[in-house]
ZAVEXLO-61450 format. One line per field, with one value per residue (C-alpha): x, y, z. Coordinates in Angstrom, 1 decimal. Layout:
N
c1 = c(X | ...)
c2 = c(Y | ...)
c3 = c(Z | ...)
This chain:
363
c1 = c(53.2 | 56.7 | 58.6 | 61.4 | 58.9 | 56.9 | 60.3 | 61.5 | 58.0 | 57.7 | 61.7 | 60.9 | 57.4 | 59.5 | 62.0 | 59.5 | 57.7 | 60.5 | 61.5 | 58.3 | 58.0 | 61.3 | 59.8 | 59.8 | 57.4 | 55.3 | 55.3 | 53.1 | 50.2 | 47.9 | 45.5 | 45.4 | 42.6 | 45.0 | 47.7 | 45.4 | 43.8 | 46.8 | 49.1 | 46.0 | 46.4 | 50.1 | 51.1 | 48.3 | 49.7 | 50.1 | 51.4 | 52.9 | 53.1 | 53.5 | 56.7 | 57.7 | 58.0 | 59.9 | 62.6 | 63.0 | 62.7 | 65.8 | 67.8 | 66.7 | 68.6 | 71.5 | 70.5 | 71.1 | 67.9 | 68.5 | 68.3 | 64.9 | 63.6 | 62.6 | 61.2 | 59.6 | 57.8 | 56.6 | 54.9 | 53.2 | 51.7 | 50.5 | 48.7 | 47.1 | 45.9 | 43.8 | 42.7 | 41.7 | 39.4 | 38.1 | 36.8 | 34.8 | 33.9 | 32.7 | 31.2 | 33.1 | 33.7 | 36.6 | 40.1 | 43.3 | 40.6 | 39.3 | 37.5 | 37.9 | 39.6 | 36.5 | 34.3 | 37.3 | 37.0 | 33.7 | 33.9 | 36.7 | 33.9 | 31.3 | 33.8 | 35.5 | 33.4 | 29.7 | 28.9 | 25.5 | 24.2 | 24.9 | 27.2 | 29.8 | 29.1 | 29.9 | 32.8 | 34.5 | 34.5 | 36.0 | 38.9 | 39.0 | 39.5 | 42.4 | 43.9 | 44.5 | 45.7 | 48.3 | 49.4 | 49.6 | 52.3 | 53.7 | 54.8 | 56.6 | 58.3 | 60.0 | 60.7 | 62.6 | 64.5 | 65.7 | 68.1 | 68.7 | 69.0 | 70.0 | 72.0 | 70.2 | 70.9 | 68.3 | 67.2 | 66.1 | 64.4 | 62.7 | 61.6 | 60.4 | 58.1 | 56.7 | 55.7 | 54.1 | 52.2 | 51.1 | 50.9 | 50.3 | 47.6 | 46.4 | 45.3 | 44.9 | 42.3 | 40.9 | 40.2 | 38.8 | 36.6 | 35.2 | 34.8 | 32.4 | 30.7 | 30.3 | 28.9 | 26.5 | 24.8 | 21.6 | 22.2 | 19.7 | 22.0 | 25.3 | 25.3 | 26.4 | 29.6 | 31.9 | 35.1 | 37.7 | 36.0 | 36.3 | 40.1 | 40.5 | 39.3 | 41.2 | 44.7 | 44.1 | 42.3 | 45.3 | 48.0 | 49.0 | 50.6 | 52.0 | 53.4 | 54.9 | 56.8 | 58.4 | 59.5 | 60.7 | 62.9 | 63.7 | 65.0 | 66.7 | 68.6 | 70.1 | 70.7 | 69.1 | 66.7 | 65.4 | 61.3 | 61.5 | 64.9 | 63.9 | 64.7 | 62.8 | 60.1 | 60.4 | 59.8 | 57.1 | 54.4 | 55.4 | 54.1 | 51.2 | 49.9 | 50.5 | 48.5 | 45.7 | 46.0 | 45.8 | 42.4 | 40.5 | 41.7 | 40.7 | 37.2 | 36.9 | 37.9 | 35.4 | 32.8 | 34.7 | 37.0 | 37.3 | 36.4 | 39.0 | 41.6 | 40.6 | 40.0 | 37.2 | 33.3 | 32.7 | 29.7 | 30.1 | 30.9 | 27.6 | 25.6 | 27.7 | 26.8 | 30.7 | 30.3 | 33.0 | 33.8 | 32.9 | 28.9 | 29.4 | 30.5 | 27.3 | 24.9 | 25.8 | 25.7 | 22.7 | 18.5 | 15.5 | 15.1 | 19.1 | 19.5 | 16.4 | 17.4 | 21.8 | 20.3 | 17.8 | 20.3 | 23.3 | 23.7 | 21.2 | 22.5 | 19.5 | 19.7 | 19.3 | 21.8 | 19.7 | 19.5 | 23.6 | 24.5 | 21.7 | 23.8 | 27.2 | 25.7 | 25.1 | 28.4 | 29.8 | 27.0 | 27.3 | 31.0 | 31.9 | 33.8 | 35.9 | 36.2 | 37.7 | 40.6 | 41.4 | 41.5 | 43.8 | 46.0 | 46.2 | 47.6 | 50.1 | 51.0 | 51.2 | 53.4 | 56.3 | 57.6 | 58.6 | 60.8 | 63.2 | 64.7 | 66.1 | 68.9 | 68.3 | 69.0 | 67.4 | 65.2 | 63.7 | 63.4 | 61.2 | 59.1 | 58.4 | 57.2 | 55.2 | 53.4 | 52.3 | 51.2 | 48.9 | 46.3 | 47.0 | 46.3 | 43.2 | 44.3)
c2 = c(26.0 | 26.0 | 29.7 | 27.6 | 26.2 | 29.2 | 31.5 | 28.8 | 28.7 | 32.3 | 32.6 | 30.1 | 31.4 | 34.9 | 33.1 | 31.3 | 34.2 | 36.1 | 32.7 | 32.5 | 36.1 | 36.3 | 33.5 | 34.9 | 32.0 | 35.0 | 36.6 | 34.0 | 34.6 | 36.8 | 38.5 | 40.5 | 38.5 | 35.1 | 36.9 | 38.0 | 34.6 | 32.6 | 34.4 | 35.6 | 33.0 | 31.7 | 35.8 | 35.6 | 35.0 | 31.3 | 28.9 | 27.0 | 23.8 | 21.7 | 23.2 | 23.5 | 19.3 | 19.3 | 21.7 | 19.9 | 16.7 | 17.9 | 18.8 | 15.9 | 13.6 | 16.3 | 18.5 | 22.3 | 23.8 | 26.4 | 23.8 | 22.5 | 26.0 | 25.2 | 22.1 | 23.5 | 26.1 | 23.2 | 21.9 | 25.4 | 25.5 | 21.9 | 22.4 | 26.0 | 24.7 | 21.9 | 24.9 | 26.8 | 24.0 | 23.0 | 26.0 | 26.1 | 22.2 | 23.4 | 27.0 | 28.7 | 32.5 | 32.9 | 31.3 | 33.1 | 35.9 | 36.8 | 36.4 | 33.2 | 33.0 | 32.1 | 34.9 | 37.5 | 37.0 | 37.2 | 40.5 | 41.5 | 40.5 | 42.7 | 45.2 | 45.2 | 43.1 | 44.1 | 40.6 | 40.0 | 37.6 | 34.0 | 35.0 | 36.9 | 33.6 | 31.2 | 33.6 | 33.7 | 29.8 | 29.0 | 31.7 | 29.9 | 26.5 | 28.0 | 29.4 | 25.9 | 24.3 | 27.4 | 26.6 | 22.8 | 23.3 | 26.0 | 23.4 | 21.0 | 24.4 | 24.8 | 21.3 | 21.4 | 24.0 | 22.1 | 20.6 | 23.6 | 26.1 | 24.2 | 21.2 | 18.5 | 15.1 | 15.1 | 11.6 | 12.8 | 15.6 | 13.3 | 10.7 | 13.3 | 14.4 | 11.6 | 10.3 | 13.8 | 13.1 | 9.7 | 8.2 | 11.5 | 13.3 | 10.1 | 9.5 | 13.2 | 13.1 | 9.7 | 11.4 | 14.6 | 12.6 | 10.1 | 13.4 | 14.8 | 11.8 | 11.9 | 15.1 | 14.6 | 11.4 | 11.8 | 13.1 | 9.8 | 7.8 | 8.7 | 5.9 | 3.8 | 5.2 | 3.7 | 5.5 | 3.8 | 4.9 | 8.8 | 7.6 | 6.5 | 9.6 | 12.1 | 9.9 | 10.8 | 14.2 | 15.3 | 12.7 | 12.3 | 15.6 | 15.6 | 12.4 | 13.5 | 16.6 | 14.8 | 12.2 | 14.9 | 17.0 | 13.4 | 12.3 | 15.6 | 16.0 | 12.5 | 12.8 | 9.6 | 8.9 | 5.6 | 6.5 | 2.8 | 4.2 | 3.3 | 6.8 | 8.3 | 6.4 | 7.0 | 10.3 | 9.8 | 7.5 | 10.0 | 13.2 | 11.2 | 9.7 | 13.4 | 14.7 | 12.7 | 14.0 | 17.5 | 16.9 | 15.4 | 18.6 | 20.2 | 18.9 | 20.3 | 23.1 | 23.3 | 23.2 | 24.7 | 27.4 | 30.8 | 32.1 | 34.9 | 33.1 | 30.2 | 32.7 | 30.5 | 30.1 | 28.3 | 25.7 | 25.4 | 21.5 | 20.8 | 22.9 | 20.9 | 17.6 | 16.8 | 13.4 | 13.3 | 11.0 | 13.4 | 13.2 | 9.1 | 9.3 | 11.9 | 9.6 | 6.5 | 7.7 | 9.8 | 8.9 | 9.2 | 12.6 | 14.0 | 11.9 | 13.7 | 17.0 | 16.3 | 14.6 | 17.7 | 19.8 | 17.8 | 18.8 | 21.5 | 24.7 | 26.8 | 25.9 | 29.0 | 29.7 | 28.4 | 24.7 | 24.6 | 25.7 | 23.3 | 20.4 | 21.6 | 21.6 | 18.0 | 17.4 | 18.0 | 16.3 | 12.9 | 13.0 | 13.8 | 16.5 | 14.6 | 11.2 | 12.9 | 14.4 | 11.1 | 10.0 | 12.5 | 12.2 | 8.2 | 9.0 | 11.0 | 8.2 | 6.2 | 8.8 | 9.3 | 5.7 | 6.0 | 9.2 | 6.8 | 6.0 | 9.2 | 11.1 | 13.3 | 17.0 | 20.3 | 19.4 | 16.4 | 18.4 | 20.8 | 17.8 | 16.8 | 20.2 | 20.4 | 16.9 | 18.1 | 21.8 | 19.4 | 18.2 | 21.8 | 24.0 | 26.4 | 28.0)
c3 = c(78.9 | 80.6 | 80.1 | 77.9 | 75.4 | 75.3 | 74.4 | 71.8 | 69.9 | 70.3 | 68.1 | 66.1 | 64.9 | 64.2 | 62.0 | 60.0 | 59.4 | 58.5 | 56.3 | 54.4 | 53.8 | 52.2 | 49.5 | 45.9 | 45.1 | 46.2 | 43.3 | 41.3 | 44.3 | 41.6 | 42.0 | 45.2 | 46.2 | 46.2 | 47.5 | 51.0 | 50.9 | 50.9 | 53.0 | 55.7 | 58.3 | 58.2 | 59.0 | 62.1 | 65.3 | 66.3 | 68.5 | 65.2 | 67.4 | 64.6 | 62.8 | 66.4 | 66.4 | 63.6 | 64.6 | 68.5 | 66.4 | 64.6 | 67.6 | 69.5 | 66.6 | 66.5 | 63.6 | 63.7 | 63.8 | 61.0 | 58.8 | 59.9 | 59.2 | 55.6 | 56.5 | 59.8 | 57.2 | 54.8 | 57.6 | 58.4 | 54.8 | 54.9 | 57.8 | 56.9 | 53.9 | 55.7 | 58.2 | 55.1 | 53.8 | 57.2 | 58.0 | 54.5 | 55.6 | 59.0 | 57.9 | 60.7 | 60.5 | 63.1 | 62.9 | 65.3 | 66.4 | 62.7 | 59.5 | 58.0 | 54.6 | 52.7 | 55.4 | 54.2 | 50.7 | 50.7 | 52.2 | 49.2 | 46.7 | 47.9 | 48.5 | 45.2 | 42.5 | 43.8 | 44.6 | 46.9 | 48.7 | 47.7 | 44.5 | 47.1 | 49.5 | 46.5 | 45.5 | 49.2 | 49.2 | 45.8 | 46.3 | 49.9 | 47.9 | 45.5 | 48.5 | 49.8 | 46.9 | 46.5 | 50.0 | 49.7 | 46.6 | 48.4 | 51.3 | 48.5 | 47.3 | 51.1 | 51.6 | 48.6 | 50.4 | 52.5 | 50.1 | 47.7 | 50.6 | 53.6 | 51.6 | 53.1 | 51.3 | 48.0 | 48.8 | 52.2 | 51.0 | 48.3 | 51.0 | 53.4 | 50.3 | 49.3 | 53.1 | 53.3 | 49.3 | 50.0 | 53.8 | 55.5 | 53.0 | 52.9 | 56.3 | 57.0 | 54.5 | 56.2 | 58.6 | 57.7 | 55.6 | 58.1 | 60.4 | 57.7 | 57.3 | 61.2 | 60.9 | 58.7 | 60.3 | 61.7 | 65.6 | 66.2 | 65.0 | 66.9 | 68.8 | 66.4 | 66.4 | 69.2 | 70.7 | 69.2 | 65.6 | 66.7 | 68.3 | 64.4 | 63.4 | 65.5 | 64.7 | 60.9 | 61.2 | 64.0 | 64.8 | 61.7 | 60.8 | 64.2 | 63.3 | 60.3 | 61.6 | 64.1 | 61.4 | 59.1 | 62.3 | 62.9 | 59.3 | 58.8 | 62.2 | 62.0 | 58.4 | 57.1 | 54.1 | 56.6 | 57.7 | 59.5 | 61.7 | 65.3 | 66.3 | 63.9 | 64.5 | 67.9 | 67.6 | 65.1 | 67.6 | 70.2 | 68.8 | 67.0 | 70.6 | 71.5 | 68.1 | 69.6 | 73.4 | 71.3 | 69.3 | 72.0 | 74.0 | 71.3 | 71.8 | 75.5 | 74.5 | 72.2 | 74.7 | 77.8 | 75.7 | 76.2 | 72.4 | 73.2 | 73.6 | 71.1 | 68.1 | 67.1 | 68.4 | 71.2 | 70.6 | 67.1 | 67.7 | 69.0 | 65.7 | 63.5 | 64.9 | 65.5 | 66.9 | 70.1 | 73.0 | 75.2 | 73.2 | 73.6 | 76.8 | 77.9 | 75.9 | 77.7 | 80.7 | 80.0 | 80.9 | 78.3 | 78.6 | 78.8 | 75.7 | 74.1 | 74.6 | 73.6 | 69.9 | 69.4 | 69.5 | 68.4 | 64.2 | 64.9 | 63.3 | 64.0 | 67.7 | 70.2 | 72.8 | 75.9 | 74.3 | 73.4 | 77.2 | 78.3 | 76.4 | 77.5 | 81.3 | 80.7 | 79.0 | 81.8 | 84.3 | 82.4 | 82.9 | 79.0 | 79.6 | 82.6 | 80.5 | 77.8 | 80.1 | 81.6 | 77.5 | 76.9 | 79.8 | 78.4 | 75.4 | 76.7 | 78.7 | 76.3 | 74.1 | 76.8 | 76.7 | 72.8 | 73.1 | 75.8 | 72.6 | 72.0 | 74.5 | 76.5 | 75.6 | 75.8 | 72.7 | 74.0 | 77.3 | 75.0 | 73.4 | 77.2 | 78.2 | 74.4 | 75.4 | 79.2 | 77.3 | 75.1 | 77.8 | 80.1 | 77.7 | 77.4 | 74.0)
């Protein structure tokens, strides 16, 4: 990550924490146990990359950025709130480095209602669940904000909110849904899935949001209430291509990561059964017996160590991990051409620098 992108997400992260801590909607967050749940991960340190979109979005189009901030926030919610219910989804433990929401509340029922076994489990998901939907109206609360704070044109405002309540949730939920459904297949029968349906996939469960906060930035920094305005789109199919590039990162890192520096267990892809390009890719290229051995193991959450670092060797023998870069890199390739649209300024020079970070990165 360039030293100028790193500093701007780094001031920006501290004045939308400082921004959502200063919300009063706080106050309805009862009891204690809502309160931790909802505010535990959005006051963890991030990289906040998406609310970072929508702010250089902004500034590409000639908005200030103070008035993206509510906006910029909005997106933070929306986005924790799908974290929150993914990790329940995915029955992951770790998110930025610690508990899960629904792992910490479990803890907090055993700590303060006596719960045991599967009733603290069961508690620690469903407080997990309310925590979301807190945080998905919280979001509407700060894009509304954005007009009553930041006097952003209402009709703006009300456009920007209903893209986010119908196309975006949507096809976020598309393709969370399709993921679990992917998940849950048979390991045998994986190869019946072909690239192009996990591309499909990652565009909803990832490109989409991305998509969204740069059409949001864009919408608010130019000052129109038009989602089809060339620039805005621009900016829109530039930071989805990107979202893609992200997620299938994402999926490297899953396998190659450094669980230190993800915050999140490394491996956990392959117990789930998360069906990947770089798992098509290593299947195709794979004989009888390497195929064997990736579909025992693949969906197998009672797999030992030895077996999951037997399947990542191969990931990387059978030219998974290495096809999936090359994918990457080719959506960011095919990204840059649509931000031409837009001048040239500091904050496109930022959205450059975000979109090379998105296939470099190892956090």
């Amino acid at each position: 990550m360039s030293a100028k992108l790193m500093e701007f997400l780094k001031e920006k992260e501290q004045q939308l924490v400082e921004y959502m801590k200063s919300s009063e909607v706080q106050k309805y967050f009862r009891p204690k146990h809502i309160h931790d749940a909802v505010t535990s991960y959005i006051y963890r340190s991030a990289k906040r990359l998406r609310p970072g979109v929508l702010i250089m979005s902004c500034g590409c189009l000639g908005g200030e950025e103070r008035i993206a901030i509510p906006a910029a926030a909005a997106v933070e919610l929306f986005h924790t709130w799908t974290l929150v219910h993914d990790d329940i989804i995915d029955n992951d433990s770790l998110r930025r480095g610690k508990p899960t929401v629904h792992r910490l509340m479990e803890s907090a029922g055993k700590r303060d209602l006596n719960l045991e076994g599967s009733l603290a489990e069961d508690y620690g998901r469903n407080i997990a669940i309310l925590a979301g939907d807190i945080q998905h109206a919280w979001s509407v609360t700060f894009l509304i904000e954005t007009t009553t704070k930041m006097g952003v044109d209402p009709y703006i405002t009300l456009e920007i909110i209903k893209y986010m309540e119908s196309y975006a949730i949507g096809n976020l939920i598309y393709g969370e849904t399709v993921d679990v459904q992917m998940g849950m297949t048979d390991s045998k029968d994986t190869e019946k899935f072909s690239q192009d349906d996990v591309i499909d996939m990652l565009w909803g469960k990832t490109g989409v949001l991305y998509g969204f906060s740069a059409l949001a930035g864009g919408m608010i920094g130019k000052g129109t209430s038009d989602i089809n305005d060339p620039q805005v789109t621009a900016l829109k199919d530039f930071a989805t291509n990107c979202g893609i590039a992200f997620q299938l990162q994402d999926d490297i890192l899953g396998i190659t990561g450094d669980e230190k520096l993800l915050g999140k267990p490394i491996g956990s892809d392959i117990r789930e059964g998360k069906k990947t390009t770089i798992v098509l890719e290593s299947l195709k290229n794979a004989n009888e017996e390497q195929k064997n051995l990736i579909l025992n193991v693949l969906g197998n959450k009672d797999a030992g160590e030895d077996d999951v670092e037997k399947v990542k060797s191969l990931f990387h023998e059978l030219n998974g991990i290495e096809h999936t870069k090359m994918l990457a890199q080719k959506y960011i390739q095919k990204a840059l051409p649509k931000i031409d649209a837009v001048e040239d300024s500091k904050y496109k020079e930022l959205l450059l620098s975000w979109a090379d970070f998105m296939i470099n990165r190892n956090l």
